[in-house]
Each structure stands twice: as structure tokens, then as C-alpha cells.
N, C-alpha and C positions, 0 to 999 in steps of 0.2 A: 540428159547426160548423167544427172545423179542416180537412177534408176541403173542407166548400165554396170555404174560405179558399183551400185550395191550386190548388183547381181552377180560380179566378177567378184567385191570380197563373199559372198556367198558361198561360192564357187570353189574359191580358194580357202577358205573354211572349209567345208565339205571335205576336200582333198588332205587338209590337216587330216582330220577327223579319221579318216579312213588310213593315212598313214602309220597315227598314232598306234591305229587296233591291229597292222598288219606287224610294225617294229615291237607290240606288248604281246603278240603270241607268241613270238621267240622261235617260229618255224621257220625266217630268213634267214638264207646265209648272209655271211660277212661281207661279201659283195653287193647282196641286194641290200643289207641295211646301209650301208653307206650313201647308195645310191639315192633311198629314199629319203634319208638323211637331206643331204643335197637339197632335192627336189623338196623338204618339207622347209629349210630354211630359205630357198628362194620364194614359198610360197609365204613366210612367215616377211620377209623382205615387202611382198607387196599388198600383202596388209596393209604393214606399216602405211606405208604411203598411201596406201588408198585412205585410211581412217586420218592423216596428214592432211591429206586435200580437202578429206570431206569436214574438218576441225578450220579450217582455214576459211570454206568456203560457209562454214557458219556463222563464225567472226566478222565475214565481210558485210553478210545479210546484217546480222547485229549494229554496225556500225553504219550501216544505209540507214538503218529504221533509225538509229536515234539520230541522224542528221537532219530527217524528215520531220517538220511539226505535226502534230497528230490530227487528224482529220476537226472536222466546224462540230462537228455532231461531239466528240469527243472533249472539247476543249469546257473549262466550266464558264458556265451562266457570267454576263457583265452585269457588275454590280448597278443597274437601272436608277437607284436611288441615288446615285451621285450626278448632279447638271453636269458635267462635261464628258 
């Protein structure tokens, strides 16, 4: 599922990108800049979110790990020289 997620802001990056270079030639008319206008800030709209979920879905990892005690291999040596 994160894989799609990255591929889609990819995707919609890209499509910035290429808006950007077609609204900084200044060959569109008034009507196609708006339009791509439009279409660049719904694309800027689902960034957002996308980099939202994937910031959220980070935090959630982050907070599983530190709930979990760290693995026997990890943990340090018991002090031997104490009887109990």
C-alpha cells in the first residue's frame, strides 16, 4: 500500500513539474493557464495528503516500536555477580 502511495505522489509530482514548464513558457493562453492552474493545485491538494498519511503512518510505526521491549539479543548483560 505505501508503494502505491509513493508512486501516485510521484506521479503527481511529475505532473507539477511539467505544468510548471508549460505555465513558465508563457505560450498558453488565458484559458489553458487557468485551467492548468486548477489541475496543478488539485495536484498540489493531494500531495498534501498523501505526504499527511505517509507522516502519520510513520508516527504510528514509531510509537508500536517504542511500546515493544527490544528484542533478549538487544537487551544488556544481567549483572551475574549479584546472588539474586
Amino acid at each position: 500500500m505505501a508503494e502505491k502511495k509513493a508512486g501516485a505522489f510521484e506521479a503527481a509530482i511529475d505532473r507539477l513539474e511539467q505544468i510548471v514548464k508549460e505555465l513558465e513558457t508563457g505560450d498558453v493562453g488565458l484559458d489553458e493557464s487557468v485551467k492548468l492552474y486548477r489541475e496543478g493545485r488539485e495536484l498540489a491538494r493531494t500531495c498534501e495528503q498523501l505526504l499527511r498519511t505517509a507522516q502519520e503512518e510513520v508516527d504510528a510505526a514509531g510509537r508500536e516500536a517504542a511500546e515493544k521491549p527490544p528484542p533478549l539479543a538487544a537487551r544488556p548483560p544481567a549483572d551475574e555477580s549479584l546472588p539474586f
